[in-house]
C-alpha positions as CSV (number, residue, x, y, z in Angstrom):
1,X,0.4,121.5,144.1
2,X,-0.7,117.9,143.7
3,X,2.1,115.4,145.8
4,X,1.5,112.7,142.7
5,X,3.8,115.3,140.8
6,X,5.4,117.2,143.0
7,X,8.6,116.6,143.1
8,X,11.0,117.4,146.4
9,X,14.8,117.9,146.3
10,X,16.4,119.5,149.5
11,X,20.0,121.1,150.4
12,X,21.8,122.1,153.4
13,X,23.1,125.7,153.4
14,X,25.1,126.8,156.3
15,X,22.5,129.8,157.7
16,X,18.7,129.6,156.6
17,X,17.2,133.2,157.4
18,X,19.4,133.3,160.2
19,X,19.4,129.7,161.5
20,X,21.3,126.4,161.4
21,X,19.8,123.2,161.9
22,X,17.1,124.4,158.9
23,X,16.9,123.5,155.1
24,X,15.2,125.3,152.2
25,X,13.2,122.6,150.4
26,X,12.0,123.4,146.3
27,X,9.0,121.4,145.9
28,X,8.3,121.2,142.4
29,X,6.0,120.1,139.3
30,X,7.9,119.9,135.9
31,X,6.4,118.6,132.9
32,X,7.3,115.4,131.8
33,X,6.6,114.6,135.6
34,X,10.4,114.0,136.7
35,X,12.2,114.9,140.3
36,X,14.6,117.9,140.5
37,X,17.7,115.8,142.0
38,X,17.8,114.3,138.2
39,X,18.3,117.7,136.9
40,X,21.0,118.7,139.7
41,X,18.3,120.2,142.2
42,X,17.9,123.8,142.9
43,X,20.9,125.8,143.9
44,X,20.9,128.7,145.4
45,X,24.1,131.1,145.5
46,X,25.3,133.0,148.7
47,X,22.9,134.7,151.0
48,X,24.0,136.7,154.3
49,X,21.6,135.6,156.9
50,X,18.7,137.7,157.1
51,X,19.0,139.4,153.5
52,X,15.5,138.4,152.8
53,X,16.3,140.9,149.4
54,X,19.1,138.9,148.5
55,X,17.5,135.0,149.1
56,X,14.3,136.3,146.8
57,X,16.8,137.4,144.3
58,X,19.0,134.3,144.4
59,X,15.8,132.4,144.0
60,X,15.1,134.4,140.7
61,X,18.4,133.7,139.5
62,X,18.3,130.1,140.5
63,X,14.9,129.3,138.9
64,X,15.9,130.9,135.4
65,X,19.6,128.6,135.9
66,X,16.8,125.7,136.1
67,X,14.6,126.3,133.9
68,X,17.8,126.1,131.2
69,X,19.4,123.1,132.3
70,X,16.2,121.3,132.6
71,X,14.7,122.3,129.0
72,X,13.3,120.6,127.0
73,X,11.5,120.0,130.6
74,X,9.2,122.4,131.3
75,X,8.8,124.2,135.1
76,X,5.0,124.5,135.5
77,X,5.4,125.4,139.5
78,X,8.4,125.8,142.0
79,X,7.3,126.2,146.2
80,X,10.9,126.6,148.0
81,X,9.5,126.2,151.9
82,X,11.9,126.1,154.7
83,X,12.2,122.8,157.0
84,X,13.6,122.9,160.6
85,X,15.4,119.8,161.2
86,X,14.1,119.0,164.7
87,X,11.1,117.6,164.7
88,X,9.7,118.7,168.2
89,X,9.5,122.5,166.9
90,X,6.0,123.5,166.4
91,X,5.6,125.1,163.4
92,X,2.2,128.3,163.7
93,X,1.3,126.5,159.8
94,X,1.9,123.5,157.7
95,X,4.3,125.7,155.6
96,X,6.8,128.0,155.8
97,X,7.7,129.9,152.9
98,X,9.7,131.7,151.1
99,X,8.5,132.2,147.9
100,X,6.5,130.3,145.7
101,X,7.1,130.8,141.9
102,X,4.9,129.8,138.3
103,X,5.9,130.7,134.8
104,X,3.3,134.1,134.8
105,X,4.6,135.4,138.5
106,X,6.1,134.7,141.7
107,X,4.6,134.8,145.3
108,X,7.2,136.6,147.6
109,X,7.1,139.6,150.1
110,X,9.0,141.6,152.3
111,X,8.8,143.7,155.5
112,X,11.3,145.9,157.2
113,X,11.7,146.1,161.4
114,X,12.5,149.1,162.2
115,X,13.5,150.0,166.1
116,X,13.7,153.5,167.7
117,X,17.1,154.1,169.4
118,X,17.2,152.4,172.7
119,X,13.4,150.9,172.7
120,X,12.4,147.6,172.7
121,X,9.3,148.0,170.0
122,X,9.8,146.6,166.7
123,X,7.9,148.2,164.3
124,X,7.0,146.2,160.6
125,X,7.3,148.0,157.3
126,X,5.3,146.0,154.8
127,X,6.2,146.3,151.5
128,X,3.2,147.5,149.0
129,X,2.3,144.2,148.1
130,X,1.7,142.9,151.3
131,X,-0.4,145.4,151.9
132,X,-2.7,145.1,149.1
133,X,-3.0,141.3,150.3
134,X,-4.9,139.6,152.6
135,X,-2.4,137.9,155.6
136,X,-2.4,137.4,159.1
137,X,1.1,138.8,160.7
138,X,2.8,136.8,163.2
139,X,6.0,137.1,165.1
140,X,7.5,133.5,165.3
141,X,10.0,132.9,167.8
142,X,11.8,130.4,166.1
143,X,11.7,126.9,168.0
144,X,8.9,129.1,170.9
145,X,6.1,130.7,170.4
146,X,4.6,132.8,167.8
147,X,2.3,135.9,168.8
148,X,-0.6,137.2,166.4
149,X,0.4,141.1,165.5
150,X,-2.1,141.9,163.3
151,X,-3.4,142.0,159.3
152,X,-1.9,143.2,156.3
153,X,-4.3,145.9,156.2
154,X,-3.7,146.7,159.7
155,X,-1.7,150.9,159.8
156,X,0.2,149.8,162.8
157,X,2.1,146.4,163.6
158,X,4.5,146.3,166.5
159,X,5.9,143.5,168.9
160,X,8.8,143.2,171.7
161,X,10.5,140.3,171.3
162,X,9.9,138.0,174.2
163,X,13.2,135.7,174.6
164,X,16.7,135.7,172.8
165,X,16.6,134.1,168.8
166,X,16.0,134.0,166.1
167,X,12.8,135.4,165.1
168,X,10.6,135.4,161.7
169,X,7.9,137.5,160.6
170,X,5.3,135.7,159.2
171,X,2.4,136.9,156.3
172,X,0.0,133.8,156.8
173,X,-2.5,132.4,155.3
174,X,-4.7,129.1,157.0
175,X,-2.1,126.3,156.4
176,X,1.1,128.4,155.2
177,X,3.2,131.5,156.0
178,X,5.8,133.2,154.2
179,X,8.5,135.0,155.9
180,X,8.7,138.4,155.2
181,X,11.5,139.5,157.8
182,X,13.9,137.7,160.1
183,X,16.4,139.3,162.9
184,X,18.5,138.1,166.3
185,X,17.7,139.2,169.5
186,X,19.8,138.7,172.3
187,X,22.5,136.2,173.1
């Protein structure tokens, strides 16, 4: 998406995929080249903390709201990433995703993490579209480290979380991941 019209409009909501201190930023391209916060921005409604289900529908929702009140503007291209607000956290790409969205179809996926009783192994469900694509998986220990679990094409992708938080589950590509699952471990 070219920054010369691109336009950015960020919001505060009280848990992002399970974390505070984060903000979901739309970046956008409308045409006649404008800025969202004109049009009122991009709002999303209620999302429990790691429905990743519920935020991609919300987003549907909230991009068809848009695309009304902003008419006779035209949305050509709508990238909602997600922003931690301290600056020292290392991020494993440029962007984080989580969804990206153009009149003809929408970039989103989802995983499941599944655990066995009492064991400590997370195993990742990908959903079928994920699988047909071409990612790299990470674990991302959200404000830590992020550990390399495999491919999208990959049968079998496991990890054991490695410290209390929040973590994400990350489909990447070379400069951007989407997350595709989020949980809480410990404390």
């Amino acid at each position: 998406m070219s920054a010369r019209n691109a336009s950015r409009s960020s919001f505060v909501i009280v848990s992002v995929i399970g974390l505070s201190g984060a903000r979901y930023v739309p970046i956008a391209r409308l045409d006649p080249p404008s800025c969202l916060d004109i049009y009122g921005g991009l709002t999303l409604g209620p999302v429990k903390g790691f429905d990743l289900e519920g935020l991609h529908h919300e987003i549907k929702t909230a991009i068809e709201l848009l695309r009304a009140r902003i008419a006779p503007a035209q949305l050509q291209e709508l990238d909602l990433s997600v922003i931690l607000d301290d600056p020292r956290i290392v991020l494993p790409r440029k962007r984080i995703l989580v969804a990206k969205w153009w009149p003809d179809h929408e970039e989103s996926y989802l995983a499941a993490i599944e655990r066995q009783g009492r064991s400590t192994t997370r195993q990742l469900k990908l959903d079928k579209r994920l699988l047909a694509s071409d990612f790299t998986i990470l674990a991302y220990q959200v404000g830590g480290e992020a550990k390399q679990l495999g491919s999208s094409h990959d049968a079998k992708l496991e990890y054991v979380p490695w410290h209390p938080g929040v973590y994400w589950i990350l489909a990447c590509r070379a400069d951007e991941c989407f997350v595709i699952a989020a949980s809480r471990q410990g404390a």
